[in-house]
Structure formats: structure tokens, C-alpha cells
LUMDRENGU-743427 format. One line per 2 residues: their letters; for each residue x, y, z of N, C-alpha, C, O, CB. Coordinates in pm, whole numbers, plus 50000, padded with zeros to 5 digits. Glycine has a CB too. Layout:
<rs>
a	X Y Z X Y Z X Y Z X Y Z X Y Z ~ ...
</rs>
This chain:
<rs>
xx	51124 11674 22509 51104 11591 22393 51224 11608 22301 51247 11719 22255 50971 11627 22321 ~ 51303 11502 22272 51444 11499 22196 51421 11549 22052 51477 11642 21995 51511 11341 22189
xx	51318 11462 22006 51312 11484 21839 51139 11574 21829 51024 11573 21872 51316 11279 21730 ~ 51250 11653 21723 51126 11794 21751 51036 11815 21631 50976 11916 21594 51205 11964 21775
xx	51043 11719 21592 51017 11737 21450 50929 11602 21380 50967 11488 21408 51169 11759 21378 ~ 50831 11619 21305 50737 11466 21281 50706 11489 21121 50661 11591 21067 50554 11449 21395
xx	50726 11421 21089 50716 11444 20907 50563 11394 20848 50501 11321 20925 50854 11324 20812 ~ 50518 11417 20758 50346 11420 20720 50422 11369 20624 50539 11371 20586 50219 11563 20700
xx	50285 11309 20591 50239 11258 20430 50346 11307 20337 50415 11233 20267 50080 11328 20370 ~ 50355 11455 20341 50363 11500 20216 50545 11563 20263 50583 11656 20193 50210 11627 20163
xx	50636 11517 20363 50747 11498 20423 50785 11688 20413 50868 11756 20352 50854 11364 20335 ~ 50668 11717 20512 50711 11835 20569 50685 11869 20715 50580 11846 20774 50660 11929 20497
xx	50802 11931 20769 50810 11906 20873 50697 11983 20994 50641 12092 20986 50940 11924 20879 ~ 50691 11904 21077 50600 11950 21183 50710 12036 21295 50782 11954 21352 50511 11802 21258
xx	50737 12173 21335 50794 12195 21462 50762 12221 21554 50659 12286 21575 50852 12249 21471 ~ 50855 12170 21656 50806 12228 21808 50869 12340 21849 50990 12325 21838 50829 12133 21924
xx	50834 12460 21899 50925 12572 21941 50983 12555 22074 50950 12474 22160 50855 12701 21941 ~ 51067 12635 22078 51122 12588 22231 51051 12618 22355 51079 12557 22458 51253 12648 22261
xx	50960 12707 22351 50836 12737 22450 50817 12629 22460 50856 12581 22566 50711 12816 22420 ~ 50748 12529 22356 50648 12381 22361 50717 12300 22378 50667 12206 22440 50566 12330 22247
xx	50873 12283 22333 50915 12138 22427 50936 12176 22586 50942 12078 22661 51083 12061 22366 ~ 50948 12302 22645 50984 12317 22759 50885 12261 22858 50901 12219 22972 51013 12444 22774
xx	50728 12278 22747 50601 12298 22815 50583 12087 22855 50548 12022 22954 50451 12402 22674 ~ 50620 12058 22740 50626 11921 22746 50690 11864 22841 50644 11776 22915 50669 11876 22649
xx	50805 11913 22846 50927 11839 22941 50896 11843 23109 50894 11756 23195 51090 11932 22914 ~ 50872 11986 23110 50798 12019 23285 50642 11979 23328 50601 11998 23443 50790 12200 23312
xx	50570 11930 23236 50426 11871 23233 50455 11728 23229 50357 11669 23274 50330 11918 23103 ~ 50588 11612 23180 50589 11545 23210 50518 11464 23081 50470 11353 23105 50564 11562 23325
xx	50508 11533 22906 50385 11499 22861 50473 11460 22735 50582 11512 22708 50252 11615 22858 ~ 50410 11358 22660 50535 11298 22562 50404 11260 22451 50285 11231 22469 50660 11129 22641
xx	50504 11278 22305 50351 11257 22191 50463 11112 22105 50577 11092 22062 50290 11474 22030 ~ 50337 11048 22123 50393 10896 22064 50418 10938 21901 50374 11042 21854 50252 10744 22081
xx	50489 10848 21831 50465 10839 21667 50383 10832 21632 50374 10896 21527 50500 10766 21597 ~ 50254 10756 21675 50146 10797 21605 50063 10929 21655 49993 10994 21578 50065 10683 21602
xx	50080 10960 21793 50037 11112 21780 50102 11220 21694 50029 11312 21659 50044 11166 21904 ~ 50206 11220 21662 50298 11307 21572 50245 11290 21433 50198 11380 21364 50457 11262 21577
xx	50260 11165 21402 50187 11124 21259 50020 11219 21266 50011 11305 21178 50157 10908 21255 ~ 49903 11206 21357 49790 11264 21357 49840 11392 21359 49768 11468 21294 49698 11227 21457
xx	49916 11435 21399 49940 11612 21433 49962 11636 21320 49867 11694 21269 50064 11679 21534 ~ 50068 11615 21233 50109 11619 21095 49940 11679 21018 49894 11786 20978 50178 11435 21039
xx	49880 11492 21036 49766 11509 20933 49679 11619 20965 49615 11671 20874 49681 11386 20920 ~ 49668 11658 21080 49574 11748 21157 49558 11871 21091 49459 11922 21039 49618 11776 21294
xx	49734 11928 21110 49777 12029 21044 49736 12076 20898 49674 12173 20855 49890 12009 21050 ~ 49797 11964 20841 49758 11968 20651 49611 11966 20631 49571 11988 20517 49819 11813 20551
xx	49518 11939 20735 49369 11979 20748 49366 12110 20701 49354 12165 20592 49308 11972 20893 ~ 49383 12155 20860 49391 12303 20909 49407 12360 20781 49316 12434 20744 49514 12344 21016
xx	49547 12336 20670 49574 12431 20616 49500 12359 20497 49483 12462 20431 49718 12483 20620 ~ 49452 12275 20431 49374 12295 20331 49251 12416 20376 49231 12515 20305 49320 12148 20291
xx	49181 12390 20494 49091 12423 20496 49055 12645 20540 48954 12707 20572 49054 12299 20584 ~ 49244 12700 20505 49240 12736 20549 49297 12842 20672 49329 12961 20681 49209 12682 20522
xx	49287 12688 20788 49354 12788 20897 49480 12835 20904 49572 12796 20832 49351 12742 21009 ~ 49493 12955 21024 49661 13017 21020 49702 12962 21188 49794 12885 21214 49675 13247 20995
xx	49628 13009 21268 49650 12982 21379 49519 12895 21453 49406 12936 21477 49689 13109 21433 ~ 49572 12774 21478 49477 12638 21514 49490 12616 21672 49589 12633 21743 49537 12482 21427
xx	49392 12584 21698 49397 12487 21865 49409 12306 21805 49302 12270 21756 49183 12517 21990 ~ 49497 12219 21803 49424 12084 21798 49427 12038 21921 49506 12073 22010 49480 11981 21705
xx	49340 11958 21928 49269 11897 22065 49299 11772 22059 49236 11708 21976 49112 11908 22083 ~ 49399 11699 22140 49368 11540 22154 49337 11519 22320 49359 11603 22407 49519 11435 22099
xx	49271 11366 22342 49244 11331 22455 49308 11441 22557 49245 11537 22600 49287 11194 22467 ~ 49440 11413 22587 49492 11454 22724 49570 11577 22698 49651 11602 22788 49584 11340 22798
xx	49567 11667 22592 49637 11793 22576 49592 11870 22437 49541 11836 22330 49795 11764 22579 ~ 49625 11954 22479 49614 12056 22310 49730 12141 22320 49797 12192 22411 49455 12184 22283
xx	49732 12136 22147 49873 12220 22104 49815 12333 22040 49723 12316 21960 49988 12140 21993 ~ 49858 12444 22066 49826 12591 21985 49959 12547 21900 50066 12499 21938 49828 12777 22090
xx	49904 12587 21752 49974 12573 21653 49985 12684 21519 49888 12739 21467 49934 12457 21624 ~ 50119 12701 21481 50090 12819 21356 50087 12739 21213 50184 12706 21144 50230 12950 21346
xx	49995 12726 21196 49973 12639 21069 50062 12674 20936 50110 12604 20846 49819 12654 21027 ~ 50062 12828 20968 50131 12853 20832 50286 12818 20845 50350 12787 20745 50113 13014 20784
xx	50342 12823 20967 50485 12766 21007 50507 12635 21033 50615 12582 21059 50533 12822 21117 ~ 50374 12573 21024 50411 12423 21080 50504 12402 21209 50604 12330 21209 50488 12347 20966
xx	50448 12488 21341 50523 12465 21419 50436 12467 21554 50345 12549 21536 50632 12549 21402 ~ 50431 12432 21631 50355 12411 21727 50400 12521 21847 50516 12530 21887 50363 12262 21760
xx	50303 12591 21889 50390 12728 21947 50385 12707 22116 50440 12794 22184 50300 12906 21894 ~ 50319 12590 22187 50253 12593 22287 50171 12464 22333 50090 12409 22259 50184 12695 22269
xx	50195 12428 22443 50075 12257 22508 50050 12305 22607 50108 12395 22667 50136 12076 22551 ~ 49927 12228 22640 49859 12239 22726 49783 12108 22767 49717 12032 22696 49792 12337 22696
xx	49806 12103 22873 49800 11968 22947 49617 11958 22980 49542 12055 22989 49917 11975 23114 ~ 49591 11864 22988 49418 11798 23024 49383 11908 23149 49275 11966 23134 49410 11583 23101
xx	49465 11945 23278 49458 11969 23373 49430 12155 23330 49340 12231 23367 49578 11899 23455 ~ 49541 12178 23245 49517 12335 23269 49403 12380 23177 49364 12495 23198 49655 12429 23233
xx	49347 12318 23090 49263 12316 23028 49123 12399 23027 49069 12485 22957 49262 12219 23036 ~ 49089 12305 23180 48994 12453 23235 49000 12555 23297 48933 12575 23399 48915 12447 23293
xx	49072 12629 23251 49121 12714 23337 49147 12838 23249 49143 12954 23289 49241 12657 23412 ~ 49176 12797 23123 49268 12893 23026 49138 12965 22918 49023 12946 22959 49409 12778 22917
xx	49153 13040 22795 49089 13110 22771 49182 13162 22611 49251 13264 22597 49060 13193 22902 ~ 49151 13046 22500 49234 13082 22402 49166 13232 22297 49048 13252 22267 49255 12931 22315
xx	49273 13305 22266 49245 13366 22191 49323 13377 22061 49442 13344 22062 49229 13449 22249 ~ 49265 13421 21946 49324 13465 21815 49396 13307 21820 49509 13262 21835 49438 13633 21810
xx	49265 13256 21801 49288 13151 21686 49182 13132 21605 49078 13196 21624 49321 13019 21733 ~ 49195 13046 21506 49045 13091 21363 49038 12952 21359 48986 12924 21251 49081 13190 21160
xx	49072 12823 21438 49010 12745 21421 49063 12610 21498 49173 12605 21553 48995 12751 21299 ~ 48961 12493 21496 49068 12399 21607 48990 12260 21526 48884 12255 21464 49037 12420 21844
xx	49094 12151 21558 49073 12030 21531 49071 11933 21625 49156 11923 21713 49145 12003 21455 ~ 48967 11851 21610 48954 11726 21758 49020 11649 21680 49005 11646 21557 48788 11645 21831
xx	49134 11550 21775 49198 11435 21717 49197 11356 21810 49268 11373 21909 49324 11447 21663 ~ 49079 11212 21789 49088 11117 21831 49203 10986 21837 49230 10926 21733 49003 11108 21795
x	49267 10948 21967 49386 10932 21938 49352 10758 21945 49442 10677 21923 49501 11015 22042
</rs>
């Protein structure tokens, strides 16, 4: 994923770490502008409400995310999904896309 970065509402930035674009690039898995735009809002959820370290959930992947860094640490594709077993996170968001 080229541009790593998605700006919110409130024009702060969303990042991807280099773990998570790698995870993207070899999964084959790409987040439209308006998924970036929801991730943004997702986030500024999370952290009103709060969270430090989030799962958000859309249709076909979830991103482990550090809310307090605004950076997305990790994806996970529809497929590996059942399989995995998150820990030390305090909270997650469904985003209908």
C-alpha cells in the first residue's frame, strides 16, 4: 500500500507500520478511501471512548491498532481470522463498510 497514511475529521493522521503494509501487500489486500476515511472515524471512537489497543473489524479483514499512536500495527485477512487468538487488546470496533 503506497500511501500510508488517511487523515480524519479532525486531520490527524492514521499510520500504517511497516509490519501492516507488508501484511497488506503479501495478502494481496488494499483499503479504499472510504475504508481509510471509516478507519480514521473508527479510531477517534476508540479513543473517545477510551481505548489504547483496538481490534477494528471490517467485512473482509481486521486491523490491530494502537489507538494512542494512531497507527495500525497489523491485518488480518477474512481467511486467517479463524484461526488466530487476539490478545491484550481492551477493545474492538465493527465497521460496516
Amino acid at each position: 500500500m503506497e500511501n500510508t497514511e488517511s487523515k480524519s475529521g479532525a486531520d490527524v493522521a492514521i499510520k500504517f507500520s511497516k509490519h501492516a503494509n507488508q501484511r497488506l501487500q503479501k495478502r494481496g489486500l488494499e483499503l479504499s478511501a472510504e475504508s481509510l476515511a471509516q478507519l480514521a472515524t473508527a479510531v477517534n471512537s476508540l479513543a473517545c471512548k477510551g481505548g489504547r489497543s483496538s481490534l477494528v473489524m471490517f467485512d473482509q479483514l481486521a486491523l490491530l491498532v494502537s489507538v494512542t499512536k494512531r497507527t495500525v500495527i497489523t491485518v488480518i485477512g477474512r481467511e486467517q481470522l479463524q484461526e488466530n487468538v487476539f490478545t491484550n487488546i481492551d477493545s474492538v470496533i465493527f465497521v460496516s463498510v
